[in-house]
C-alpha positions in Angstrom: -68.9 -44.2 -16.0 -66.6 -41.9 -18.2 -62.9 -41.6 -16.7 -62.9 -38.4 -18.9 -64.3 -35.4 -16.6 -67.7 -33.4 -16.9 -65.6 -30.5 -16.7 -61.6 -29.8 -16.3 -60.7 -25.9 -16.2 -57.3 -25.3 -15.5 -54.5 -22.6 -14.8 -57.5 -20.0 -15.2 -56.6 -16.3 -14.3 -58.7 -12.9 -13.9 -57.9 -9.5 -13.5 -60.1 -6.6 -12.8 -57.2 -3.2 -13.4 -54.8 -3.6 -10.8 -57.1 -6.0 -8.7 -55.6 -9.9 -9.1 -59.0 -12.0 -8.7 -57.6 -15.5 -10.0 -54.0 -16.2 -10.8 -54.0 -19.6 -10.8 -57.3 -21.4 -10.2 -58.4 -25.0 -11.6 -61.6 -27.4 -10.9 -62.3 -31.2 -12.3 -66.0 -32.5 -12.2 -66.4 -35.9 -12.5 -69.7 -38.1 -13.5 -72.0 -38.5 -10.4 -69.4 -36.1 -8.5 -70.2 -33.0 -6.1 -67.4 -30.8 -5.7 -67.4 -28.2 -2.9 -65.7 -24.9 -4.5 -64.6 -23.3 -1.0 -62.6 -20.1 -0.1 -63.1 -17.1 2.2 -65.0 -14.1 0.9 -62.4 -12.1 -1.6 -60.8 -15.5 -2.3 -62.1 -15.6 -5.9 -64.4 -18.3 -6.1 -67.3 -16.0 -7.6 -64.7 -14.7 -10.4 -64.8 -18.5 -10.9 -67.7 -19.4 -11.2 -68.6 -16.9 -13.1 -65.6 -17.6 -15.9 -66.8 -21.6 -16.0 -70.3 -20.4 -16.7 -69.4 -17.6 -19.3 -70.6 -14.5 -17.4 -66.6 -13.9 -17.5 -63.9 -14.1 -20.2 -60.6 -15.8 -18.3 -57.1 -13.5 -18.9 -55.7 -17.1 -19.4 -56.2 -20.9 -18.8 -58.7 -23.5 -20.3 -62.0 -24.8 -19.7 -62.6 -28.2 -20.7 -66.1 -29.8 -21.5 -66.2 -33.7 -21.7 -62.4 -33.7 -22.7 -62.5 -30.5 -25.8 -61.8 -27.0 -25.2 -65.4 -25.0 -24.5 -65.1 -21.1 -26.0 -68.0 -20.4 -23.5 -68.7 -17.0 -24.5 -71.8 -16.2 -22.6 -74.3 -17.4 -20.2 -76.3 -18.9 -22.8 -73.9 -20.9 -24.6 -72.5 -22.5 -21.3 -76.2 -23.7 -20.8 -75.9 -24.9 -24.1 -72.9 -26.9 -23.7 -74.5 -28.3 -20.5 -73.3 -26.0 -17.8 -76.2 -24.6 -16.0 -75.5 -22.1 -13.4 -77.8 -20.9 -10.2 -76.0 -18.3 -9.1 -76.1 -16.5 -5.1 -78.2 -13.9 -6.6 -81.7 -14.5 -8.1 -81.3 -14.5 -12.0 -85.3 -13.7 -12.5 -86.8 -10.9 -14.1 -88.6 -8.9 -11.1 -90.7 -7.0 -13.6 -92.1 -10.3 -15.7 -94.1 -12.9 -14.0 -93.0 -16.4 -13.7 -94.3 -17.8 -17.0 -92.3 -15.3 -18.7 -88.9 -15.8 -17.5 -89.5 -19.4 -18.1 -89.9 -18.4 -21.7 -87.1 -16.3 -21.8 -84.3 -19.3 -20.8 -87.0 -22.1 -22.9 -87.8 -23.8 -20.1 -89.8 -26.9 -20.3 -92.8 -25.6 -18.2 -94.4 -29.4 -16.9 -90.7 -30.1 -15.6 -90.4 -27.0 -14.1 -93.6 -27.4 -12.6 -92.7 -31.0 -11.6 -89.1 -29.7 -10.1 -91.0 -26.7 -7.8 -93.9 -29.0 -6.2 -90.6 -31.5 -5.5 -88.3 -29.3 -4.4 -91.4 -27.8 -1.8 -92.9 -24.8 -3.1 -96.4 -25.9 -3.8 -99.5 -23.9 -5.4 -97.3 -21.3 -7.8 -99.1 -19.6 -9.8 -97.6 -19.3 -13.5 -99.1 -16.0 -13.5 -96.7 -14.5 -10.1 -95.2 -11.3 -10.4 -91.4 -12.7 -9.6 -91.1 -9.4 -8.0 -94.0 -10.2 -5.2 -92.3 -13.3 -4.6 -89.9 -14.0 -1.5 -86.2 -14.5 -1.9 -86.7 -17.8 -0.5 -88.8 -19.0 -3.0 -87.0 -16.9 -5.9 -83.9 -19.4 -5.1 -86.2 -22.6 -5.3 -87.3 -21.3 -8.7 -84.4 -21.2 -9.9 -83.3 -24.1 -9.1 -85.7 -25.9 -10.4 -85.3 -23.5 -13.8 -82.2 -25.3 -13.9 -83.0 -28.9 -13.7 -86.1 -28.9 -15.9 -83.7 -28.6 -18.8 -81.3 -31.4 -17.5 -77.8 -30.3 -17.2 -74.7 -32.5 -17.5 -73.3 -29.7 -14.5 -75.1 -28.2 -11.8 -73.5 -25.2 -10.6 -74.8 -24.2 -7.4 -73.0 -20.8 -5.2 -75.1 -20.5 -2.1 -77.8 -22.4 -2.8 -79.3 -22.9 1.0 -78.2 -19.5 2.1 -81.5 -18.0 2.2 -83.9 -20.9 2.5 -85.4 -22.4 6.1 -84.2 -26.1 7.3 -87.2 -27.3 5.7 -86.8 -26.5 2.2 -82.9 -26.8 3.0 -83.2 -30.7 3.6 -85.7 -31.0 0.4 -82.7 -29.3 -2.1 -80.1 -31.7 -0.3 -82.0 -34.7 -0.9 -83.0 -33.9 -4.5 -79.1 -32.6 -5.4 -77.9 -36.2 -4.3 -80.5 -38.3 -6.3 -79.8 -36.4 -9.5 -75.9 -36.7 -9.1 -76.4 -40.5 -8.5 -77.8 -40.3 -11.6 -74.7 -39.0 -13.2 -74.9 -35.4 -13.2 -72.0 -33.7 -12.2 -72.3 -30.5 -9.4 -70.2 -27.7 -8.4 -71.3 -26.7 -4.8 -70.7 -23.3 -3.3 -71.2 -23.1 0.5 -69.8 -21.7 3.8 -72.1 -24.3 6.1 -69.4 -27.1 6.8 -72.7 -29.4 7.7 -73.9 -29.4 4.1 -70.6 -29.7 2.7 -69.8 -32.9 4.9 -73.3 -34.2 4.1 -73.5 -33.4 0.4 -69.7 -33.5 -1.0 -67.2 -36.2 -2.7 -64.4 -33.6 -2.7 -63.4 -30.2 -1.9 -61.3 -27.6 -4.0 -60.1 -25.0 -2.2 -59.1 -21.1 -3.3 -57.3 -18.7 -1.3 -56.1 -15.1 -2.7 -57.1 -16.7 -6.4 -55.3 -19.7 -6.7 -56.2 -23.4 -6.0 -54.6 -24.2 -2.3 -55.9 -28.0 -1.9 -58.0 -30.7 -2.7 -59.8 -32.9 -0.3 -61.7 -35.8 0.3 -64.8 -35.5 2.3 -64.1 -37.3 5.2 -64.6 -37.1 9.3 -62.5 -34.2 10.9 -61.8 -32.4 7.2 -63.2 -29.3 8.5 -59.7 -28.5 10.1 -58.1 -28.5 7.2 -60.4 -27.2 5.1 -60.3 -24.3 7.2 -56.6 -24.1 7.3 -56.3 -23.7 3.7 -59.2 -21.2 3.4 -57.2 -19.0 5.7 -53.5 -20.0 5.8 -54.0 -20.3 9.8 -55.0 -23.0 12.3 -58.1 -21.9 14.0 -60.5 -23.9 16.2 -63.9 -24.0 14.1 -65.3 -25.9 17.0 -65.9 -23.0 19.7 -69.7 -22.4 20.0 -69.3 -19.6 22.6 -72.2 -17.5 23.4 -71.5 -14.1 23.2 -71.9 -11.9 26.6 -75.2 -10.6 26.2 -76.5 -7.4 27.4 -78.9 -6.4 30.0 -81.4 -4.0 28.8 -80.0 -0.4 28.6 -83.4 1.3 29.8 -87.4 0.4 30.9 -89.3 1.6 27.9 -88.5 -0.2 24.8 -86.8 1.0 22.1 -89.9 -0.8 19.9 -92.8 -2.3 21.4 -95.5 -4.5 18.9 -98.7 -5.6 20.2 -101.1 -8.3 17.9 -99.3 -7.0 14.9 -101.2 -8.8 11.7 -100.6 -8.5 7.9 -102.8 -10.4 7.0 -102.9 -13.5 5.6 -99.1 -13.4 6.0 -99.0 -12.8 10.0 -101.3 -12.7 12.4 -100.5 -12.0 15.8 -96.8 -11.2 16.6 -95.9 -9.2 19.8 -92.3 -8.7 21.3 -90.4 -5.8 22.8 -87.0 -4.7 21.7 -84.8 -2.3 23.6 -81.8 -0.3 23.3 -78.9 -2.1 23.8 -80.5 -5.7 23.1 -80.0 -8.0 20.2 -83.3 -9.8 19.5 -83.1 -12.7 17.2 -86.1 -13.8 14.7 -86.3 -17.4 14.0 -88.9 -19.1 11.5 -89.1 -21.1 8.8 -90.2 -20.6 5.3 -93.3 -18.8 4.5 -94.3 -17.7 8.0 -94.4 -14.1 7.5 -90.7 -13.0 8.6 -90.1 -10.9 5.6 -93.4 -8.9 5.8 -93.1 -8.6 9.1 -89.6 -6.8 8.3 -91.2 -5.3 5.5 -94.1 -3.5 8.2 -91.6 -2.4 10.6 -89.8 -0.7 7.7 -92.6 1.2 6.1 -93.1 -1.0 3.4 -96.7 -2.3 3.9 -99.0 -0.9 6.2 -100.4 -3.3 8.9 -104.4 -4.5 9.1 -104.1 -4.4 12.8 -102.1 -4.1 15.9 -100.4 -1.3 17.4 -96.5 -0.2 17.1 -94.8 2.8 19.8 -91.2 3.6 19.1 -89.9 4.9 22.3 -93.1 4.6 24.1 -94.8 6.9 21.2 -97.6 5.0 19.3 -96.3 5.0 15.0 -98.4 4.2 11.5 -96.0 3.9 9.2 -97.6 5.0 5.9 -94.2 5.4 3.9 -90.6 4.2 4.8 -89.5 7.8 5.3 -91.6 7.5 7.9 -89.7 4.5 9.5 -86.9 6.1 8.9 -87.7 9.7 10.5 -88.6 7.7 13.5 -85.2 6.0 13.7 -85.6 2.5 12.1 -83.1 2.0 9.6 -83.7 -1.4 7.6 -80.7 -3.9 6.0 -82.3 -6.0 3.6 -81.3 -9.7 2.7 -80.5 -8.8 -0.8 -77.7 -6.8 -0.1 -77.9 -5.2 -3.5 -80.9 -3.1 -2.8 -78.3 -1.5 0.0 -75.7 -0.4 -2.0 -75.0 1.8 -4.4 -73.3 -0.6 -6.9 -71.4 2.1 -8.9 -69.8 4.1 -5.9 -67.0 3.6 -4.1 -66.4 2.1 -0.4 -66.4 5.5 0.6 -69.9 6.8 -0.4 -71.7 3.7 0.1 -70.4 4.4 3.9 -70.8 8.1 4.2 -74.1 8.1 2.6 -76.3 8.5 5.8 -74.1 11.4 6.7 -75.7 13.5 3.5 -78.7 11.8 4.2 -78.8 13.5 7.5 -77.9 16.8 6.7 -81.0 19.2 8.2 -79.3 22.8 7.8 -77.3 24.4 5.1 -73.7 25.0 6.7 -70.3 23.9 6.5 -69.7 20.0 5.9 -67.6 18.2 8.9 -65.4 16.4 6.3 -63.0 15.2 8.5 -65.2 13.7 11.0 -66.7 11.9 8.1 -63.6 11.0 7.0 -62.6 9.4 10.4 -65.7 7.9 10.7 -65.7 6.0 7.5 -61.9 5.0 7.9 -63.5 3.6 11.4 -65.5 1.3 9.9 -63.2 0.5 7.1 -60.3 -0.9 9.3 -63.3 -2.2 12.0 -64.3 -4.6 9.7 -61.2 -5.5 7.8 -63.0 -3.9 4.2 -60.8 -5.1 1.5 -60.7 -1.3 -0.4 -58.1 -2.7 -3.4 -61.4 -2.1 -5.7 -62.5 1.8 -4.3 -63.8 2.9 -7.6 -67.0 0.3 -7.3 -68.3 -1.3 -4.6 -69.9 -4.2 -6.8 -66.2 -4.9 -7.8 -66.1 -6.2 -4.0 -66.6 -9.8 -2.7 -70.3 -10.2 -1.4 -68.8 -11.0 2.0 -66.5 -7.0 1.2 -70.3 -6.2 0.4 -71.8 -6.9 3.2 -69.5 -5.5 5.7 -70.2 -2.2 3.6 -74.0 -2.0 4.5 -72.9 -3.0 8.3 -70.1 -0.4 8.3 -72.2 2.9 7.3 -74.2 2.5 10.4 -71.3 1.2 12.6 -69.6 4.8 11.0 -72.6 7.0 11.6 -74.9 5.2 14.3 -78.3 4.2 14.4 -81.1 4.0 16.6 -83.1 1.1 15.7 -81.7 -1.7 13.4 -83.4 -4.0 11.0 -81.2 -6.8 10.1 -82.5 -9.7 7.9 -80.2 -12.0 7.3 -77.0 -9.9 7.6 -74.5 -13.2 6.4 -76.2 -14.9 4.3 -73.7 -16.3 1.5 -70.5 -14.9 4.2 -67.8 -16.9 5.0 -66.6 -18.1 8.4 -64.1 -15.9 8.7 -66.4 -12.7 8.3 -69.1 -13.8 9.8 -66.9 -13.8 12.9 -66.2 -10.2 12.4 -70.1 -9.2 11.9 -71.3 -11.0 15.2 -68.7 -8.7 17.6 -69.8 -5.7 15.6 -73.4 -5.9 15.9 -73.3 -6.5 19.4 -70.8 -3.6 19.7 -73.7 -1.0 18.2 -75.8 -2.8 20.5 -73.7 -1.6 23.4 -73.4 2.1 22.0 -77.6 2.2 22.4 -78.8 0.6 19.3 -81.8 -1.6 19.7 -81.1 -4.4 16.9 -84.1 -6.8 15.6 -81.7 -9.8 14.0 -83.4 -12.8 11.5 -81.4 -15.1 10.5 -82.0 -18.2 8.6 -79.2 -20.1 10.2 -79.9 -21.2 13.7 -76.1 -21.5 15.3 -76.0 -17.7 15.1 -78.6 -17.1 17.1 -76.7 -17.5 20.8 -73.7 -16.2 18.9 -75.3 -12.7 18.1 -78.3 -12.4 20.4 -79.8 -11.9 23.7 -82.8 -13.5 23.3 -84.9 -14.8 20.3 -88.7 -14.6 19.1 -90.0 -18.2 17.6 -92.4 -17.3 14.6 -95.0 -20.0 13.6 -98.3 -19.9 12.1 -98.0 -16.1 11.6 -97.6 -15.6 15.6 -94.6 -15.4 18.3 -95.1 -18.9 19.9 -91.8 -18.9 22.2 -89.4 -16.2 23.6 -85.7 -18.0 24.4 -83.0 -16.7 26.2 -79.4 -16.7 24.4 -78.3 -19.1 26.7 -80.7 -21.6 26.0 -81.1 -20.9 22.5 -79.4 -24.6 21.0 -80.3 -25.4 17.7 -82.8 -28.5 18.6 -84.7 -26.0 21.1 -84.8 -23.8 18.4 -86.2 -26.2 15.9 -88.4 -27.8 17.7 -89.9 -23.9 18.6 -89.9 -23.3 14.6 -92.3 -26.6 13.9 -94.5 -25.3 16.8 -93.8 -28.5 18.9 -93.0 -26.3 22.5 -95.6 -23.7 21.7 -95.9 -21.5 24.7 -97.4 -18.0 25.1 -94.8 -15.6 23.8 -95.6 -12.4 23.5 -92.6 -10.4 25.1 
């Protein structure tokens, strides 16, 4: 093995305008080596990754490629040079099938096809709009985009943040063969789990520069922590949040042998005002469409749905959203408006519901939205573009409109994925909070500690049907696995 590193980028520095995003950052990759690239949300590590990977052009510093300076000028190149990148974000194409973005990156298509069935997506079509195609299995695509063309580096930010336990443990397994075969990996994650399972070393940025570098040992967590956030904090408390009683007799929403066939079948459960109701399932067993139906999306092929007692068809999702569901999608880019500022992305249901022409309350928006900004701790350095923030920044955006404005019925699917500890810490308080002003939340999440931390009770999906119903309290990762394989199926329609 080489003593020279895969990769070496040193004293690297970033500014966007007046906004500091790396002042002093470096990274080494070593031969067979995973590297965790950790930091809280804002600390700069996607400025980072992006720089290594040429979507960015560093202010300063030097990126080294097997010892020689690399000018890596673009995405392309870096792939060239051996740097292969899958990013938090799906890089596909929505509007081209699957063949075609292969085509567009020359991707071997038998490896790629070899990488997917082993990474356990099976039965793709080559002919798949990528636009049809869950974001779970966008992110398995990639991945296996990236290792059908063999890179020296494997860049992964957020790889398992939207994927089920199942195909999880599949990309863990597969990430460790391939670096004991001497490929190097950069590893982006906020689950200390993988990091500890997965990780040689850990590099760690706080307010853009490099803090510490760590072995992966027993009780590193602490530290790790520590240096994320320049405090001591006990990452050990696993306190269940005090849940709520429900707020009135009729549900808020009430779903009887709801079926989209052939993606769900038979899914029942009430939610109501005041109650946070967590959705736990694995891959592919209909979670997203089921989402999807109770946002107007897709109409269902059977069942029934009332809204405060009052049956609903949804044919469009201004019909949803008339009848007071208001839907947070995964992709938190297809909630913002990428181009305007903290501000508008906030006030925006406040235009939205305007009903009369008459004089604007401006400065009860304006209270409202300076609410949620100092509620949630928004970093607003960056107000002239929300996409200028940190996805964690991001997401506290599409959470803050509704804490600022109030809803009645809340959609959340997976509201932190890809968010740090720290801010993930701030979400779980707040959506209970707009549970306790009268909101009804329905919660899915594709990490299973959050469920006691942000819910009163959680509906088990499998098989396309509610098989369990679990109380917060009860709600412990094993019970909830072993609900999601259908190994304690009970009846569990709420």
């Amino acid at each position: 093995m080489s003593s020279t590193p895969l990769l070496d980028a040193s004293d690297v520095a970033k500014s966007f305008g007046a906004v500091r995003a790396l002042t002093n950052a470096h990274l080494t990759v070593a031969e067979g080596e995973i590297v965790a690239l950790m930091g809280a949300n804002g600390a700069g590590k996607s400025t980072f990754v992006k720089i290594i990977t040429g979507a960015l052009k560093p202010d300063a510093g030097q990126v080294l490629i097997r010892g020689k300076q690399a000018f890596v000028g673009s995405p392309a190149e870096a792939r060239r040079s051996g740097l292969v990148p899958v990013y938090q974000e799906p890089s596909l194409i929505p509007d081209l099938d699957v063949s075609d973005n292969l085509r567009l990156t020359d991707t071997p298509v038998d490896l790629f096809r070899d990488w997917v069935s082993e990474l356990g997506i099976e039965d793709l079509k080559l002919s798949a709009m990528i636009g049809d195609l869950p974001l779970a299995t966008l992110r398995i695509l990639d991945l296996a985009r990236a290792l059908a063309v063999e890179p020296d580096v494997l860049l992964l930010d957020e790889m398992t943040a939207a994927l089920p336990t199942d195909l999880v443990e599949r990309v863990l397994k597969t990430v460790r063969r391939k670096a004991n075969d001497g490929m190097g990996v950069i590893y982006v994650s906020h689950r200390f789990t993988e990091i500890s399972e997965l990780c040689d070393r850990a590099t760690v940025l706080r307010d853009g520069m490099s803090v510490g570098d760590l072995d992966i040992e027993p009780g590193v967590e602490e530290r790790v922590v520590e240096l994320m956030l320049g405090q001591k904090i006990d990452i050990g408390t696993r306190q269940v949040l005090q849940t709520n009683e429900p707020q009135a007799k009729t549900p808020r929403l009430s779903i009887k042998s709801l079926a989209f066939e052939p993606r769900f079948s038979d899914v029942s459960f009430d939610l109501f005002p005041g109650e946070v109701l967590g959705v736990v399932a694995l891959e592919g067993q209909g979670q997203d469409e089921l989402f999807e139906v109770l946002a107007g999306f897709d109409r269902p092929t059977s069942g029934s749905m009332e809204v405060d007692g009052t049956p609903v068809n949804f044919a469009h999702p201004a019909d949803a959203i008339a009848a007071g569901m208001t839907f947070v999608p995964g992709d938190r880019s297809e909630a913002l408006l990428a181009q305007r500022s903290v501000k508008e992305n906030i006030a925006l249901p406040f235009s939205a519901r305007l009903k009369d022409w008459g004089p604007l309350k401006l400065r009860h928006e304006r209270d409202r939205v300076a609410y949620a900004v100092e509620k949630l701790q928004i970093d607003t350095r960056a107000q002239g573009e929300v996409q200028r923030l940190s996805g964690g920044n991001q997401q506290k955006v599409t959470i803050g409109r509704w804490l600022a404005t109030g809803v009645e019925t809340l959609l959340l699917f997976d509201p932190t994925r890809g968010i740090d500890v720290r801010t993930k810490r701030q979400i779980y308080p707040l959506v209970r909070e707009l549970a306790d002003q009268g909101a009804a939340v329905l919660f899915y999440t594709s990490e299973l500690e959050e469920i006691p931390l942000a819910c009163d009770r959680a509906v088990v999906i499998f098989n396309g049907r509610v098989v369990d119903v679990i109380d917060a309290v009860d709600a412990d990762e094993q019970t909830l696995m072993r609900a999601a394989y259908g190994l304690t199926e009970t009846e569990g329609a709420a």
